[in-house]
PQR file of N, CA, C, O and H, with PARSE charges and radii, in Angstrom:
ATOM      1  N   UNK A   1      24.471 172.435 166.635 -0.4000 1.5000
ATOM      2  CA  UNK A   1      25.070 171.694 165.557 -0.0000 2.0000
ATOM      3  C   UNK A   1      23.938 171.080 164.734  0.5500 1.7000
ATOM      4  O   UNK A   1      22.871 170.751 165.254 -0.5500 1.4000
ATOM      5  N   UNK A   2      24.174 170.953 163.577 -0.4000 1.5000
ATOM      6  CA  UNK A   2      23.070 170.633 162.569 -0.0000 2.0000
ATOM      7  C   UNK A   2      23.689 169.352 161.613  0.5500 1.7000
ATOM      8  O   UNK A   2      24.549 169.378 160.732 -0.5500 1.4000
ATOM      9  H   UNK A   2      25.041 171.220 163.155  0.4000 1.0000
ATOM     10  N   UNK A   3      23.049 168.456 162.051 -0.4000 1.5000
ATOM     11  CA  UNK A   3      23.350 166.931 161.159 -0.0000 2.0000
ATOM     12  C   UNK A   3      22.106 166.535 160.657  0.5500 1.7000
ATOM     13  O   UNK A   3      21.196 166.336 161.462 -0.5500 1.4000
ATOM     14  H   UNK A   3      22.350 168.434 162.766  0.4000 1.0000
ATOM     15  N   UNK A   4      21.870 166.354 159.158 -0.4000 1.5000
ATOM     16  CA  UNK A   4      21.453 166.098 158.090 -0.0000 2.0000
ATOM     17  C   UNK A   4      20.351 166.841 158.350  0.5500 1.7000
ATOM     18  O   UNK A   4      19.222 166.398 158.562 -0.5500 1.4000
ATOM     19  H   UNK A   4      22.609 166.516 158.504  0.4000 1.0000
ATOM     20  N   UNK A   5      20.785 168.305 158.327 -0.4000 1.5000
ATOM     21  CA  UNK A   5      19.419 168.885 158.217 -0.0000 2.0000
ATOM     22  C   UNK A   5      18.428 169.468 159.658  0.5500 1.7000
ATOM     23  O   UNK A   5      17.631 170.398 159.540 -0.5500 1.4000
ATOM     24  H   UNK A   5      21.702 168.666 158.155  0.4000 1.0000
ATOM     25  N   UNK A   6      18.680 168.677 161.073 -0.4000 1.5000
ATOM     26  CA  UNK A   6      18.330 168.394 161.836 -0.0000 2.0000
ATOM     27  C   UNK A   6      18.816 169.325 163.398  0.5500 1.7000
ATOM     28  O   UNK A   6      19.405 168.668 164.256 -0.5500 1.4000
ATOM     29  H   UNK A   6      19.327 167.921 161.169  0.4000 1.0000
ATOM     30  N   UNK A   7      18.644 170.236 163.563 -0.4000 1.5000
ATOM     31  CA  UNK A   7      19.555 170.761 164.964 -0.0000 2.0000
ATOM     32  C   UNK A   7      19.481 169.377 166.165  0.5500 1.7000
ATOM     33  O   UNK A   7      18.536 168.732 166.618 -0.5500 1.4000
ATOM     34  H   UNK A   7      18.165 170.770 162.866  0.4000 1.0000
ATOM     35  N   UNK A   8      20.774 169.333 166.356 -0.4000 1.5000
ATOM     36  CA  UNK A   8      20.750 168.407 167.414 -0.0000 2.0000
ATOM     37  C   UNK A   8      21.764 169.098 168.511  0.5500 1.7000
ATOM     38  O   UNK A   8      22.524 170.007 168.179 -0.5500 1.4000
ATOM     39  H   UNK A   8      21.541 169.858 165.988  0.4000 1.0000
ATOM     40  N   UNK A   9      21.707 168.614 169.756 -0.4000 1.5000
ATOM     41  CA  UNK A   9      22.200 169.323 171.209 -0.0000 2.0000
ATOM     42  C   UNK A   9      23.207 168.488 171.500  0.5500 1.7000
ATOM     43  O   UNK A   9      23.227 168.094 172.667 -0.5500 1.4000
ATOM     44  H   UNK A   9      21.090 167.875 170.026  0.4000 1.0000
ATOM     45  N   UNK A  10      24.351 167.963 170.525 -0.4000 1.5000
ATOM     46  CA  UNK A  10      25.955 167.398 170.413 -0.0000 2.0000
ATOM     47  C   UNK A  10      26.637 168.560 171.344  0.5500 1.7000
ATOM     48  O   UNK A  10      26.445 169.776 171.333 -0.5500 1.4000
ATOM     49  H   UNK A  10      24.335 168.283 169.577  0.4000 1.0000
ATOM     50  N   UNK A  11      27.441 167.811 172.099 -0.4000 1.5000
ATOM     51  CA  UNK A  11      28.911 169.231 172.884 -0.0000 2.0000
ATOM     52  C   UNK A  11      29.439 169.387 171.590  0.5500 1.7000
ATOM     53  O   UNK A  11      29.403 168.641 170.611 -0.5500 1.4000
ATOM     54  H   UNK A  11      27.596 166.823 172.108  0.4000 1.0000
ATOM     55  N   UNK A  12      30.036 170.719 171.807 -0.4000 1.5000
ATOM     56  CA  UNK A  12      30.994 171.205 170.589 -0.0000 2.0000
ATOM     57  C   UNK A  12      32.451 170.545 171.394  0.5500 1.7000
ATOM     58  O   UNK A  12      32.756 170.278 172.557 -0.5500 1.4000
ATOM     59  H   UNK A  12      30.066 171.325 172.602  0.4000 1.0000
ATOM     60  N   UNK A  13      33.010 170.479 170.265 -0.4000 1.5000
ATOM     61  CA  UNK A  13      34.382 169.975 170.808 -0.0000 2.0000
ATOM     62  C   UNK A  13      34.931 168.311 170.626  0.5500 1.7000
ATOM     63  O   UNK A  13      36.104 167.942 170.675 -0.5500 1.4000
ATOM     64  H   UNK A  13      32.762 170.696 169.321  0.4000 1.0000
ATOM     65  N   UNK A  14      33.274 167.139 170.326 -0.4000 1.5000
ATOM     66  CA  UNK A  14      34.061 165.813 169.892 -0.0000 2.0000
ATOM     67  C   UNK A  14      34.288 165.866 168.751  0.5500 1.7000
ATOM     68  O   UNK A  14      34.109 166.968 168.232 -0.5500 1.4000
ATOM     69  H   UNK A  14      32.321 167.439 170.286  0.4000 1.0000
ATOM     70  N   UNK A  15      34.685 164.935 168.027 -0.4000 1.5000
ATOM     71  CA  UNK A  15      35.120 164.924 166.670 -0.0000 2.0000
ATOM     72  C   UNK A  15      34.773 164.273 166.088  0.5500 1.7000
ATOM     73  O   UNK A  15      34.276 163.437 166.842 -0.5500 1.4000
ATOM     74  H   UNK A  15      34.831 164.040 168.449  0.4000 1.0000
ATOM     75  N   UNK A  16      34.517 163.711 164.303 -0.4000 1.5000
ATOM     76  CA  UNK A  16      33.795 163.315 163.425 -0.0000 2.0000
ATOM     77  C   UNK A  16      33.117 161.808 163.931  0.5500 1.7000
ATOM     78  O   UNK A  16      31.937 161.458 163.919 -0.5500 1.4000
ATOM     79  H   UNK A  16      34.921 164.391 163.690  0.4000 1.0000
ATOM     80  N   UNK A  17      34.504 160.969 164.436 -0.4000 1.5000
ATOM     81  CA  UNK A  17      34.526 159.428 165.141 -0.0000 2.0000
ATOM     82  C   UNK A  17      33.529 159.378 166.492  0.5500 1.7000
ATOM     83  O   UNK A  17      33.004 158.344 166.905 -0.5500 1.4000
ATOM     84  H   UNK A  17      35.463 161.254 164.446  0.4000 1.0000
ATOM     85  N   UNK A  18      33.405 160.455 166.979 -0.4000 1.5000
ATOM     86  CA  UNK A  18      33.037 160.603 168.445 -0.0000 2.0000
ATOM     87  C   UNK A  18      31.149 160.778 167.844  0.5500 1.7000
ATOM     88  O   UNK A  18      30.337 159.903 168.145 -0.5500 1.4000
ATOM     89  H   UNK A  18      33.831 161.295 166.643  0.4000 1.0000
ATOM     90  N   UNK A  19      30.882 161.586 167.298 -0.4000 1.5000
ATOM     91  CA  UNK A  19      29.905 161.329 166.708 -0.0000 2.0000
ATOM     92  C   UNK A  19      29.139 160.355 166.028  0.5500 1.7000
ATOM     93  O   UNK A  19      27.956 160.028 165.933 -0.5500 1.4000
ATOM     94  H   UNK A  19      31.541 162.297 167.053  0.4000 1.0000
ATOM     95  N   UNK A  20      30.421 159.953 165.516 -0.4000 1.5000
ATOM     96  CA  UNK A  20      29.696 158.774 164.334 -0.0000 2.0000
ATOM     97  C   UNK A  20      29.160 157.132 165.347  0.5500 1.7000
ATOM     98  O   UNK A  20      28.318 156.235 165.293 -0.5500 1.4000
ATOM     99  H   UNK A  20      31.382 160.219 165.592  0.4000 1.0000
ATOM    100  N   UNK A  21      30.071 157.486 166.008 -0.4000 1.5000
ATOM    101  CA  UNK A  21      29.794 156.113 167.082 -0.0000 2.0000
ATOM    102  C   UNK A  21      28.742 156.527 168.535  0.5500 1.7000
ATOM    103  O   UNK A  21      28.290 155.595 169.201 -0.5500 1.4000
ATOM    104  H   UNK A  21      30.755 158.214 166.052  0.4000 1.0000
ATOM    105  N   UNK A  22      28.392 158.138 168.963 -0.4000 1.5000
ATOM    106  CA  UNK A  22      26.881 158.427 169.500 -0.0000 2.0000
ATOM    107  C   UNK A  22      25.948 158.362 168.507  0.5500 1.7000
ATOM    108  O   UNK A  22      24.900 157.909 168.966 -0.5500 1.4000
ATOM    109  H   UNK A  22      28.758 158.895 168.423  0.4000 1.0000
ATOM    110  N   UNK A  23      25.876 158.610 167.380 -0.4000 1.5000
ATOM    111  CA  UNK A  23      24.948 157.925 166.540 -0.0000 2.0000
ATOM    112  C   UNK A  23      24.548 156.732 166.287  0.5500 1.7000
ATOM    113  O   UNK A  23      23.374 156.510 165.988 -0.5500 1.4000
ATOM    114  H   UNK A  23      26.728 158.978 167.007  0.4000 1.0000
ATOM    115  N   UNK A  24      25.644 155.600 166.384 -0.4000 1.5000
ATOM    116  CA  UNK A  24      25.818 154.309 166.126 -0.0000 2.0000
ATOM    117  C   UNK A  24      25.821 153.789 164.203  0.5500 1.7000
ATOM    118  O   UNK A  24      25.388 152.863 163.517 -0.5500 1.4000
ATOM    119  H   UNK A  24      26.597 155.781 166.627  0.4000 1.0000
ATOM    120  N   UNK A  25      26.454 154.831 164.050 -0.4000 1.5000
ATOM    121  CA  UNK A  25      26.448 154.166 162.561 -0.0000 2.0000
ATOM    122  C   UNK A  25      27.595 153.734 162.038  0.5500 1.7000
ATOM    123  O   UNK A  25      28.688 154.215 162.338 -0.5500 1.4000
ATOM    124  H   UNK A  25      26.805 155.583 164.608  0.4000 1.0000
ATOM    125  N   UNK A  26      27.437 152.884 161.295 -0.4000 1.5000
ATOM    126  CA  UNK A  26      28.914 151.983 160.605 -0.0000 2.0000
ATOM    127  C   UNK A  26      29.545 152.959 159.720  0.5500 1.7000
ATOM    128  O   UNK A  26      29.063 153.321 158.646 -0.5500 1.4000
ATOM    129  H   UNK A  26      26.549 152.494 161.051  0.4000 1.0000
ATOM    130  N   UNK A  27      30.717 153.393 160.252 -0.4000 1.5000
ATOM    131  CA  UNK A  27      31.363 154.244 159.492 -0.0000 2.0000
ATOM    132  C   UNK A  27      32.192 153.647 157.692  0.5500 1.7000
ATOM    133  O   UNK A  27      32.736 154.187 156.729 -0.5500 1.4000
ATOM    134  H   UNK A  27      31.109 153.099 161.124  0.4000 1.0000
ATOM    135  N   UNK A  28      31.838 152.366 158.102 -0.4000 1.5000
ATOM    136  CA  UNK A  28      32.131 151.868 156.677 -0.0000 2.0000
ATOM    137  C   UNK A  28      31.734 152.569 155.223  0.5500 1.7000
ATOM    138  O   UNK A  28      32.351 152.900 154.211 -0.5500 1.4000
ATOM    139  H   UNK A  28      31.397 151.928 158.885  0.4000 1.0000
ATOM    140  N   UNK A  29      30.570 152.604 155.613 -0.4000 1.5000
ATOM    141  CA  UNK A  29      29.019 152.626 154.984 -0.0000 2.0000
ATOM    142  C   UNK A  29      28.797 153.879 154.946  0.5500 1.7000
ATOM    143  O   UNK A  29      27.693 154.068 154.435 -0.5500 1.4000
ATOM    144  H   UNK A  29      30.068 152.336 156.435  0.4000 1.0000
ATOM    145  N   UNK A  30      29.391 154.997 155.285 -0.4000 1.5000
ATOM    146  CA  UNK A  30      28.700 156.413 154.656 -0.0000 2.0000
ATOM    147  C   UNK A  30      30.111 157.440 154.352  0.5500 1.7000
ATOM    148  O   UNK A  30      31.261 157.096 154.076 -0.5500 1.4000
ATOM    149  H   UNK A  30      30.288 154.843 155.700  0.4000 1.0000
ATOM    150  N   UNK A  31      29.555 158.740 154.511 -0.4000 1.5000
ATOM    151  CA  UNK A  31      30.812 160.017 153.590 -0.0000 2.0000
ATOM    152  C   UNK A  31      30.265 160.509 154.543  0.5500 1.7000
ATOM    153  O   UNK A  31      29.159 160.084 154.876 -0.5500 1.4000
ATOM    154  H   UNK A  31      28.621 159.019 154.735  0.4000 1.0000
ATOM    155  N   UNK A  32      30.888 161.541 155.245 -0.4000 1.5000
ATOM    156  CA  UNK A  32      30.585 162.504 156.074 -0.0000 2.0000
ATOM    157  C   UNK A  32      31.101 164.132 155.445  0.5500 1.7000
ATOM    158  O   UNK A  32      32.274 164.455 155.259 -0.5500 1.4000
ATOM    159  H   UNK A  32      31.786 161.886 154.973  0.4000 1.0000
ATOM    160  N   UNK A  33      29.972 164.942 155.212 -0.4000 1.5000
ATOM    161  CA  UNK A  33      31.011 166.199 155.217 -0.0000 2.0000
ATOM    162  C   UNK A  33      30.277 167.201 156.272  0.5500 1.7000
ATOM    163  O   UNK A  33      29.188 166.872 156.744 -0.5500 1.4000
ATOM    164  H   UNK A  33      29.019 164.679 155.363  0.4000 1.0000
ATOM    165  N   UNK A  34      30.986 168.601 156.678 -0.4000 1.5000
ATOM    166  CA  UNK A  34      31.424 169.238 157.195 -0.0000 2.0000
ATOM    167  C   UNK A  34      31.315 170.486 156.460  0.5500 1.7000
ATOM    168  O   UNK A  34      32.418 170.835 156.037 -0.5500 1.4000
ATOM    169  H   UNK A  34      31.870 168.868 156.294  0.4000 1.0000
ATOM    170  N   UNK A  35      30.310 171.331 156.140 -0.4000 1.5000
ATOM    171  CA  UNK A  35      30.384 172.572 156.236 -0.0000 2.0000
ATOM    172  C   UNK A  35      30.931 172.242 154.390  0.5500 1.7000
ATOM    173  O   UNK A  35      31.734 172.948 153.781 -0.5500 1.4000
ATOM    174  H   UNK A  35      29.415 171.047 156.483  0.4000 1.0000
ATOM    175  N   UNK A  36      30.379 171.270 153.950 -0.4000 1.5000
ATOM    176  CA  UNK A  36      30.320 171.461 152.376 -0.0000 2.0000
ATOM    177  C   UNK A  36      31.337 170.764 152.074  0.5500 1.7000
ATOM    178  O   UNK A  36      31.456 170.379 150.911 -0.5500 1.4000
ATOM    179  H   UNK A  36      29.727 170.696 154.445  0.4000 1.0000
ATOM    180  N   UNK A  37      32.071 170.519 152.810 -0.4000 1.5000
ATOM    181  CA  UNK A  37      34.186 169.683 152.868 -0.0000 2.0000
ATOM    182  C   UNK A  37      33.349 168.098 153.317  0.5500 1.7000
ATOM    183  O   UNK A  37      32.540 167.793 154.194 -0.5500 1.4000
ATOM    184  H   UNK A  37      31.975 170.832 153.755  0.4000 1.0000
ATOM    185  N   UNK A  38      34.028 167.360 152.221 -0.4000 1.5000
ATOM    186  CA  UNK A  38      34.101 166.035 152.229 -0.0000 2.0000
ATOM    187  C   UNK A  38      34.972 165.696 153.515  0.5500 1.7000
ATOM    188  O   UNK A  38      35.915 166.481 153.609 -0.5500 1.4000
ATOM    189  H   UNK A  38      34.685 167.608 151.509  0.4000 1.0000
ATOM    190  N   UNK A  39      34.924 164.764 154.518 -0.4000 1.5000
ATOM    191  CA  UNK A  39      36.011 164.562 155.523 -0.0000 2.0000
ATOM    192  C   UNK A  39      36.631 163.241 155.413  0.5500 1.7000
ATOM    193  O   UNK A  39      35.951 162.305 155.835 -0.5500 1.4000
ATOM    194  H   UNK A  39      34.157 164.127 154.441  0.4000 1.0000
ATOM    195  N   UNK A  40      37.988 162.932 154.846 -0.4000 1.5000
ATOM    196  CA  UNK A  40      38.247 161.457 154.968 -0.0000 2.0000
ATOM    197  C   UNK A  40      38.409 160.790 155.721  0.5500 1.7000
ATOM    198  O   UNK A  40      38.419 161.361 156.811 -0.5500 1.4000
ATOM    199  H   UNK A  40      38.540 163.692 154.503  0.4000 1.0000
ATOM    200  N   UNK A  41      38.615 159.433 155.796 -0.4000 1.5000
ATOM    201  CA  UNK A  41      37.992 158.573 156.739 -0.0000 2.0000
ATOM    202  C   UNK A  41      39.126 158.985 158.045  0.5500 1.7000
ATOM    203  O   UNK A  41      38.843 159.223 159.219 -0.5500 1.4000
ATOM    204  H   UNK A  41      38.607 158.969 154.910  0.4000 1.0000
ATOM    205  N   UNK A  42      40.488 158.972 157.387 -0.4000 1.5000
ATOM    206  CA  UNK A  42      41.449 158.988 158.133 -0.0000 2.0000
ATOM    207  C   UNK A  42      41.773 160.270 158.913  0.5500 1.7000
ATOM    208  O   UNK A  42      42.740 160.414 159.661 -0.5500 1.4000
ATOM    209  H   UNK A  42      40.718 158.778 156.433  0.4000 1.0000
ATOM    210  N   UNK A  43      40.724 161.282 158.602 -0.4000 1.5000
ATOM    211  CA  UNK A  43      40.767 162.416 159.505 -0.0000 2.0000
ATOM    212  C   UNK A  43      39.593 162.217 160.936  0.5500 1.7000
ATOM    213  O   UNK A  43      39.410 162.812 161.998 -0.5500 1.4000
ATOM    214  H   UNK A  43      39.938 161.165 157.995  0.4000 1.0000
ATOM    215  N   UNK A  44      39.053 161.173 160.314 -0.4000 1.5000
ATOM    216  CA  UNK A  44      37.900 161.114 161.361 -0.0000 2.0000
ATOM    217  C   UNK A  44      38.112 161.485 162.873  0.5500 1.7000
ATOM    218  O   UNK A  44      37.237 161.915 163.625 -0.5500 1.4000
ATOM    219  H   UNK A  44      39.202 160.690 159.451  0.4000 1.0000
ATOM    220  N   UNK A  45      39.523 161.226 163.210 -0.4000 1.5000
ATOM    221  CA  UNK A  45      39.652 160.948 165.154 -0.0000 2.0000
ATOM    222  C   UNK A  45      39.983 162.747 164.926  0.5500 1.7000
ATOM    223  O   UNK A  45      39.179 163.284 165.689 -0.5500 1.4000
ATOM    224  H   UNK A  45      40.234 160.877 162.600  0.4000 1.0000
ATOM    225  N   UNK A  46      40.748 163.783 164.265 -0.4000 1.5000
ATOM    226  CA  UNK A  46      40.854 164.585 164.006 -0.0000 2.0000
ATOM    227  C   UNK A  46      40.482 165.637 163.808  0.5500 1.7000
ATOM    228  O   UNK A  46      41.045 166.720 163.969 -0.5500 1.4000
ATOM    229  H   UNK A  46      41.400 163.347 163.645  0.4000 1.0000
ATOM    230  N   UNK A  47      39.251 165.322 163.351 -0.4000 1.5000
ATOM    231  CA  UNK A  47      38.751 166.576 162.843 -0.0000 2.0000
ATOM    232  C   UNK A  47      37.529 166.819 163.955  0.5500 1.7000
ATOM    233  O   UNK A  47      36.546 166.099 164.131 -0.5500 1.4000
ATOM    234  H   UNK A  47      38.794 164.443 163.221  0.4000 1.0000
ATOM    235  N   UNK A  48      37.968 168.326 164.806 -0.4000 1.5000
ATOM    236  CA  UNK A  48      36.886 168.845 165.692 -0.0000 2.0000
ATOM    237  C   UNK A  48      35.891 169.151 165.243  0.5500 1.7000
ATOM    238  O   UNK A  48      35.906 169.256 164.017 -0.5500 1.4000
ATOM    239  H   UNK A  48      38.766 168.911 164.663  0.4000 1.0000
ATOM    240  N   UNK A  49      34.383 169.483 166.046 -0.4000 1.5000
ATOM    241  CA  UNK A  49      33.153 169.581 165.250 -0.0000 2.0000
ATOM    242  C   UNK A  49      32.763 170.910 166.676  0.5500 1.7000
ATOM    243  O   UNK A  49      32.994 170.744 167.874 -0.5500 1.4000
ATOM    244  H   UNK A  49      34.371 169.398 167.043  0.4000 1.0000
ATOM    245  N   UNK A  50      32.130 172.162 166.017 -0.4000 1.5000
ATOM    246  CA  UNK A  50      31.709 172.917 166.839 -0.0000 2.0000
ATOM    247  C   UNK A  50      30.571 173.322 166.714  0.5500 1.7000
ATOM    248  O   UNK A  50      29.884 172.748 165.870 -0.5500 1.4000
ATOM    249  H   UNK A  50      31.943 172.296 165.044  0.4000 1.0000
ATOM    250  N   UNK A  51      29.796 174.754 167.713 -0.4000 1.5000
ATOM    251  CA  UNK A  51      28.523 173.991 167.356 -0.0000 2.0000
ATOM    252  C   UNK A  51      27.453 174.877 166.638  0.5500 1.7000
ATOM    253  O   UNK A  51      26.242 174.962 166.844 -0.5500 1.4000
ATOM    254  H   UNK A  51      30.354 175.220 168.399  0.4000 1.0000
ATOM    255  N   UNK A  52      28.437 175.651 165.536 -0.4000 1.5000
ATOM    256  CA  UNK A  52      27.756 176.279 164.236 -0.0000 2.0000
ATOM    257  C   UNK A  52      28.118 175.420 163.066  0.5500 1.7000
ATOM    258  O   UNK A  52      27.769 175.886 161.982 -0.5500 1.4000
ATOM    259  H   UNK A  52      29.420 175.582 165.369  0.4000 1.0000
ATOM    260  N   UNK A  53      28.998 173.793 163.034 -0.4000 1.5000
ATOM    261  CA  UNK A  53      28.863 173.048 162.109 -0.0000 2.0000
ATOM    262  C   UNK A  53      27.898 172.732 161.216  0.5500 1.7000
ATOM    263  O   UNK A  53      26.768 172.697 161.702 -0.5500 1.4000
ATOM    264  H   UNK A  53      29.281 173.415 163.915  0.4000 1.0000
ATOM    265  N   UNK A  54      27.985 172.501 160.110 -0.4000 1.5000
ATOM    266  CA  UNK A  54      26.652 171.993 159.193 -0.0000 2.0000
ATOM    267  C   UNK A  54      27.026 170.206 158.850  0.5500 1.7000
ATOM    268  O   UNK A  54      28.037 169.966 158.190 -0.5500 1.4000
ATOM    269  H   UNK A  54      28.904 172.529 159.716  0.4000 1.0000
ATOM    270  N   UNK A  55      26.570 169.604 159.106 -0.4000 1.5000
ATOM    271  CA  UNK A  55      27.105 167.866 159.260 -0.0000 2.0000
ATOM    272  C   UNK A  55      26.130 167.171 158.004  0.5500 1.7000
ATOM    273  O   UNK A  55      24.908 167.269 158.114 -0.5500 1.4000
ATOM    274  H   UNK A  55      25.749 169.799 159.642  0.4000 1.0000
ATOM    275  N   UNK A  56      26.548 166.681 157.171 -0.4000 1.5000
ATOM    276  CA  UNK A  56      25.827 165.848 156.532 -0.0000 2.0000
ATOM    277  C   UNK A  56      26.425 164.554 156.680  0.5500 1.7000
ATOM    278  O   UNK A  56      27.654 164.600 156.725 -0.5500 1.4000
ATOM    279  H   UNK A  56      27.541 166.601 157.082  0.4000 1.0000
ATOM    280  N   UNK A  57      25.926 163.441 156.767 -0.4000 1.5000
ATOM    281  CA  UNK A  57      26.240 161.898 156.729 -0.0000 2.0000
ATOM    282  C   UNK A  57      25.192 161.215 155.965  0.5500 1.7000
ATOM    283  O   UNK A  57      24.001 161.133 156.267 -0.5500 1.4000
ATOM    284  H   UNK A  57      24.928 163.404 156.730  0.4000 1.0000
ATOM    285  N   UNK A  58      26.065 160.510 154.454 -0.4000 1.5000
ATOM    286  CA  UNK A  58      25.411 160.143 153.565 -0.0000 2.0000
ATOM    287  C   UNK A  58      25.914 158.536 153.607  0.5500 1.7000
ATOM    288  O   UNK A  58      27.031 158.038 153.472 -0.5500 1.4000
ATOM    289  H   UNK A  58      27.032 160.577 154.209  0.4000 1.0000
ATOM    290  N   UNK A  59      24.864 158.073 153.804 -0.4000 1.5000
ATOM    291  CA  UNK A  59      25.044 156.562 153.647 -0.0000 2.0000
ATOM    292  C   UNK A  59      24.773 155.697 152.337  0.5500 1.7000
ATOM    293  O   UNK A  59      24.053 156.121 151.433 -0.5500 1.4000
ATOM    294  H   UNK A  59      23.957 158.477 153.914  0.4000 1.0000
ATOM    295  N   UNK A  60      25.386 154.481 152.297 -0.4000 1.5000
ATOM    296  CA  UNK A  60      25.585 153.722 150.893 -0.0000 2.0000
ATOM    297  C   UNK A  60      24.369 153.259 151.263  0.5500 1.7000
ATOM    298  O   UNK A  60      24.131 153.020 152.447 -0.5500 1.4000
ATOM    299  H   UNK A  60      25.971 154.136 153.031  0.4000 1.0000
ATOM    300  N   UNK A  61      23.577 153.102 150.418 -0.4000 1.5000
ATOM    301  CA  UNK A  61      22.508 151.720 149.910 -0.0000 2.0000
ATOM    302  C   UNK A  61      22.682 150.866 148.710  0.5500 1.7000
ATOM    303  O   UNK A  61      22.868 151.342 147.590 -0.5500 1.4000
ATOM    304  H   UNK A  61      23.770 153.296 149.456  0.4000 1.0000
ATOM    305  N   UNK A  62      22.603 149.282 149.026 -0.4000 1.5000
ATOM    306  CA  UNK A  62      22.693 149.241 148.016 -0.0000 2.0000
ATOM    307  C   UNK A  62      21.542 148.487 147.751  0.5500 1.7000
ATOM    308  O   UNK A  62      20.986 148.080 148.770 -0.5500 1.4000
ATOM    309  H   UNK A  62      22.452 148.896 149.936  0.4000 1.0000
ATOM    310  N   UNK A  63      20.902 148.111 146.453 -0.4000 1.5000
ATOM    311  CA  UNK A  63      20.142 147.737 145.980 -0.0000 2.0000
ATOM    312  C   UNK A  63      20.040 147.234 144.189  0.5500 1.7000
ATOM    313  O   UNK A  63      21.033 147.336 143.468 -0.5500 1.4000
ATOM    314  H   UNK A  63      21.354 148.442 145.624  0.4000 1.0000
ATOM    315  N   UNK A  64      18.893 146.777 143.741 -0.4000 1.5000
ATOM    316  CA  UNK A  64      19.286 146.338 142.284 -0.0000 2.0000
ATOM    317  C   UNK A  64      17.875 146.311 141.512  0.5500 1.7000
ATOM    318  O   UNK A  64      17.829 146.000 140.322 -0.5500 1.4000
ATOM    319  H   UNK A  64      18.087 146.694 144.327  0.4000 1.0000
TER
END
């Protein structure tokens, strides 16, 4: 499985939430897509991840 670019050794089979929280990141705070597909928040517990996925997780910054 490949998140932001990166091969990482994730089981195939958790899902967007299951990830986002072995990462530890505030799901507030970023967009996740999936193989080019935006994923909404509310699919998160839903949506399976296997392990020819392409994962991007883009986080907010903010600044001024």
């Amino acid at each position: 499985m490949f998140v932001n670019g990166k091969e990482m050794n994730i089981e195939s089979g958790i899902t967007v939430d299951d990830l986002i929280n072995k990462l530890n990141i505030d799901k507030d705070k970023i967009v996740v897509e999936v193989n080019f597909e935006i994923i909404r928040k509310e699919e998160y517990c839903d949506r399976i991840l296997v392990d020819s996925d392409k994962i991007e997780i883009i986080a907010f910054v903010g600044g001024g």
